[in-house]
C-alpha positions as CSV (number, residue, x, y, z in Angstrom):
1,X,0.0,0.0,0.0
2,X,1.1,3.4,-0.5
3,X,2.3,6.0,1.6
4,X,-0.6,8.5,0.6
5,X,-3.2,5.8,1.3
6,X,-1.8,5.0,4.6
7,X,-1.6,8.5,5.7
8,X,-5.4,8.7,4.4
9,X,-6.3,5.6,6.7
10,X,-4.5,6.9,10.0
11,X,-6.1,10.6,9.0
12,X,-9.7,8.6,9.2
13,X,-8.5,6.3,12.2
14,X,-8.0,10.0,14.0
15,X,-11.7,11.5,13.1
16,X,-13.2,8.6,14.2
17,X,-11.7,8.4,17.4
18,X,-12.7,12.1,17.8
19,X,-16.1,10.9,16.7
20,X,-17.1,8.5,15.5
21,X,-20.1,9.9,13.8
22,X,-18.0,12.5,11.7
23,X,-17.4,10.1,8.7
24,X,-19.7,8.4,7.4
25,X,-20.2,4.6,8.2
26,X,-22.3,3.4,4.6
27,X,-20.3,0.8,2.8
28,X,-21.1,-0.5,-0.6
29,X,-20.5,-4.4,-1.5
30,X,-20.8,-6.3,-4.3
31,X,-20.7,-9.8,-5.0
32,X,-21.1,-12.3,-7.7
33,X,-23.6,-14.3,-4.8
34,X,-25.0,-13.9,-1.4
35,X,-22.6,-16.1,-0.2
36,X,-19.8,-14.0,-1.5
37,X,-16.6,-13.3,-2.2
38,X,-17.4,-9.4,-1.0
39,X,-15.8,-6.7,-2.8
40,X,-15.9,-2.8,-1.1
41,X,-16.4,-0.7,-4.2
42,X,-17.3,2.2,-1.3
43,X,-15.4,3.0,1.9
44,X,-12.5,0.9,1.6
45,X,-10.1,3.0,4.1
46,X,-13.2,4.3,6.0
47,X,-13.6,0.2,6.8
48,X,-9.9,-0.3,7.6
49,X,-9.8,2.8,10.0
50,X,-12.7,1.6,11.7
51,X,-11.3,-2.2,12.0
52,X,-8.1,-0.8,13.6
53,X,-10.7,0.8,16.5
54,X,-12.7,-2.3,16.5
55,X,-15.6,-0.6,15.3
56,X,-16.3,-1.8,12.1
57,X,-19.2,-4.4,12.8
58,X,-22.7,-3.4,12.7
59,X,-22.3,-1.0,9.9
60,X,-24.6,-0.9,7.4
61,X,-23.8,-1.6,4.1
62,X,-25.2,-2.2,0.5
63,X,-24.7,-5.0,-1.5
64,X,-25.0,-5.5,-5.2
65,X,-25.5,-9.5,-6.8
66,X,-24.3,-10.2,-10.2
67,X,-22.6,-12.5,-11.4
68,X,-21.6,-10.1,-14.4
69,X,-19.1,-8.7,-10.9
70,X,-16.5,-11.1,-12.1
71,X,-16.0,-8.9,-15.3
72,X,-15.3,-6.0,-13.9
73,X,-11.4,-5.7,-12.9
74,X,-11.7,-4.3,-8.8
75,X,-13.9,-7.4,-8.7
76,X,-11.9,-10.1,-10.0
77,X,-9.8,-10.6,-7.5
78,X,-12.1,-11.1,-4.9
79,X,-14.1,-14.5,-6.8
């Protein structure tokens, strides 16, 4: 990972702790299936930062199903 998206990630890490309202906590999913592989298309460092404080479960997220996922490149590598 690169420097600028870690700085980004510890930058969010540091809101949240402030509060943990001040970002937003939506994430959007997709997936070939319900049963997944999950691919975050939306929020990816917000969801790290939040992991590091523990906080990331309960979130809400949406989630897009299609198979036609596995043509796309961010969601290759997830299937």
């Amino acid at each position: 990972m690169d420097d600028e998206k870690v700085r980004d990630i510890k930058e969010k890490k540091r809101i949240y702790q402030n509060n943990i309202d001040a970002l937003d906590k939506k994430f959007v999913f997709v997936s070939p299936s319900i049963e997944g592989n999950f691919t975050i298309i939306e929020g990816n460092k917000r969801a790290v930062a939040l992991q590091c404080l523990g906080k990331l479960v309960s979130n809400e997220i949406y989630l897009g199903i299609s198979n036609d996922i596995r043509k796309y490149v961010w969601g290759r590598y997830s299937i």
